[in-house]
N, C-alpha and C positions, 0 to 999 in steps of 0.2 A: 857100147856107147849109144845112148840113144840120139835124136835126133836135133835138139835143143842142146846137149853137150858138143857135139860136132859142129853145129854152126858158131858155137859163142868160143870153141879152140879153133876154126879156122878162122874167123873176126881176128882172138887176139894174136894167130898167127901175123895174119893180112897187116895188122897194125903196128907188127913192129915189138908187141909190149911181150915181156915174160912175165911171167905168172903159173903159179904152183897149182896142182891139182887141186889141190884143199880147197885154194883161194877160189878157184874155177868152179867149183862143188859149193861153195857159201853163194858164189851171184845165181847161181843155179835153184837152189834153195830160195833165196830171193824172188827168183820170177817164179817159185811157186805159193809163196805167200802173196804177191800179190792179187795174180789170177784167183785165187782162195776167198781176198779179201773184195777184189775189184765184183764176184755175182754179189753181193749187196752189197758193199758200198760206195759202188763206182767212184772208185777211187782215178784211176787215169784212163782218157778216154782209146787208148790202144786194150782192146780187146784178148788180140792171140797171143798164144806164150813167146811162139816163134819169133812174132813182130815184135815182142817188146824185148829180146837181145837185142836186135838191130837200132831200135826205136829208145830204147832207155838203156840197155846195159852198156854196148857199146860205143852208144854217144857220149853218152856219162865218163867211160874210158878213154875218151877222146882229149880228154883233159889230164890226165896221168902225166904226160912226160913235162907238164910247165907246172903242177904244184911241188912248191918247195917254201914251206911253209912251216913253222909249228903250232900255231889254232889258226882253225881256217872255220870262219861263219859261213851256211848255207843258208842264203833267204828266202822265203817261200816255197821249202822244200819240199812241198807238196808227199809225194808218196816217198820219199827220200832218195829224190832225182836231182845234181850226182851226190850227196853226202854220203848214205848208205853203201853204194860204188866204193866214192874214197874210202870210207871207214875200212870195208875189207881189205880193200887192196893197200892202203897206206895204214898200218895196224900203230906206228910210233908218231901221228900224224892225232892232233885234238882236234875231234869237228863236234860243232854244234851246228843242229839244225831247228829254224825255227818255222811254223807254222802257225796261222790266226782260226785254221780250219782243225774242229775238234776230231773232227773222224780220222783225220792225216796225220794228227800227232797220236792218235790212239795208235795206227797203224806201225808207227815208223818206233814207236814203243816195245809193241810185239816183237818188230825185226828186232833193235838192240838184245832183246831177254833170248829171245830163239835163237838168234847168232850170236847169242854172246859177244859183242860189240863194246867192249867197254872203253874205247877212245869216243864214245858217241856217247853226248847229251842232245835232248831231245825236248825242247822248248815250246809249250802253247802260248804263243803272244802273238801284240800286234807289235811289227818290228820299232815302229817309232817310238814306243814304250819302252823296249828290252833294254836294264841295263846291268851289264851284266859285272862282275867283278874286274877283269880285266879284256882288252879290245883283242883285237884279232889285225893279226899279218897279211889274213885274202879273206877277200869276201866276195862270195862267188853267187849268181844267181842262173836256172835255165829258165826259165819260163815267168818271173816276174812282173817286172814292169818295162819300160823303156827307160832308155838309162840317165834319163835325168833326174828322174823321180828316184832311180834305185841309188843314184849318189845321196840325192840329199836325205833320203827318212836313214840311209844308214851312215854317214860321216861319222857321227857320233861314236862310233863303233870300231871304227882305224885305226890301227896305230899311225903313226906318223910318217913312217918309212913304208907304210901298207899298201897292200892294189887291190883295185876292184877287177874280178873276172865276169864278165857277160858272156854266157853262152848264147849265140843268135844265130840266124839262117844266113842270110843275104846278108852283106854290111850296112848296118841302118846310119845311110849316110842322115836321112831326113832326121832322124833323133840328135845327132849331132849338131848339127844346126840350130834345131829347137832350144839344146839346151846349153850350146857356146860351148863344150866339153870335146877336147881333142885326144882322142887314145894315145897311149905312149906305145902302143902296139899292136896289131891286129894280126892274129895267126891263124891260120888256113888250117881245121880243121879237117885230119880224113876218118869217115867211121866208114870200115867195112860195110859193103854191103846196101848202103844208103848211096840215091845219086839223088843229093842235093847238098845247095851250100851250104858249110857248117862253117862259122867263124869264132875266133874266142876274141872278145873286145877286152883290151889290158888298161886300166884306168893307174895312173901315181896318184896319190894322194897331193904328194909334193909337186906335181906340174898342176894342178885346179888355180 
């Protein structure tokens, strides 16, 4: 077992999650498509393979035990940071991920065809344009916007029983504020391996 396998099975030890060799061997796979793709087209700004289990994979998995879902939107999925996560690890689970950057949808393209990912569509748009046939149950963003902006350009997009997930650091008390938006819940992220605060912001549709 090399060295990047060890760390990303004792992560998902440390976290609590099970998960199958295969499944373990596909995000493995993953951080080697990126690294591949990140020396030209710097795709995310974490450089080492090592760092991005810690830094993408299992932050990303950080979110497994609160998606319960049947399509779940990723916004500004950049490198497909967590969709591509979820897609392996939740295979009966519809994620769309969208992206306005053409190089990150090229990318996250290759992943579906290379891992064979076919719960995953993979969207070049700009989100307040997308529309899509039917809405989604979660819509989930890590690195977007703040979350007043990330309610409104995707509302449209909710079902009406649906939640917004914010991946963030600290609790952005000040974004709250800004935008009169109270979470229906805030849960204390743990990612292996990382000491800093990880929080997930739980938005209802039906409390707005």
């Amino acid at each position: 077992m090399n060295e990047l396998a060890t760390k990303l099975a004792a992560g998902i030890a440390e976290m609590g999650l099970d998960m199958s060799a295969e499944r373990q061997q596909k995000l493995l796979d993953y951080v080697g498509l990126i690294t591949k793709w990140n020396a030209v087209h710097n795709l995310t700004a974490v450089r080492e393979p090592l760092e991005m289990v810690t830094l993408h994979i299992l932050d990303s998995l950080s979110v497994l035990p609160y998606i319960q879902a049947k399509n779940l939107l990723d916004v500004g999925a950049g490198a497909g940071l967590p969709s591509i996560v979820l897609a392996i690890c939740l295979p009966d689970l519809q994620i769309t991920a969208v992206d306005a950057v053409q190089k990150k949808v090229s990318f996250m393209r290759q992943v579906k065809a290379q891992l064979k990912l076919t719960n995953l569509i993979v969207m070049h748009e700009r989100i307040e344009n997308f529309k899509p046939a039917e809405k989604f149950d979660v819509i989930i963003s890590r690195a977007f916007s703040e979350i007043g902006l990330f309610v409104k350009l995707t509302e449209h997009l909710l079902t009406d029983d649906g939640k917004w997930f914010a991946m963030k650091g600290v609790i952005p008390q000040q974004e709250f504020e800004k935008s009169s938006i109270t979470p229906s819940e805030i849960k204390v992220l743990k990612v292996a391996g990382l000491d800093a605060e990880r929080h997930l912001v739980v938005i209802e549709k039906s409390g707005l």
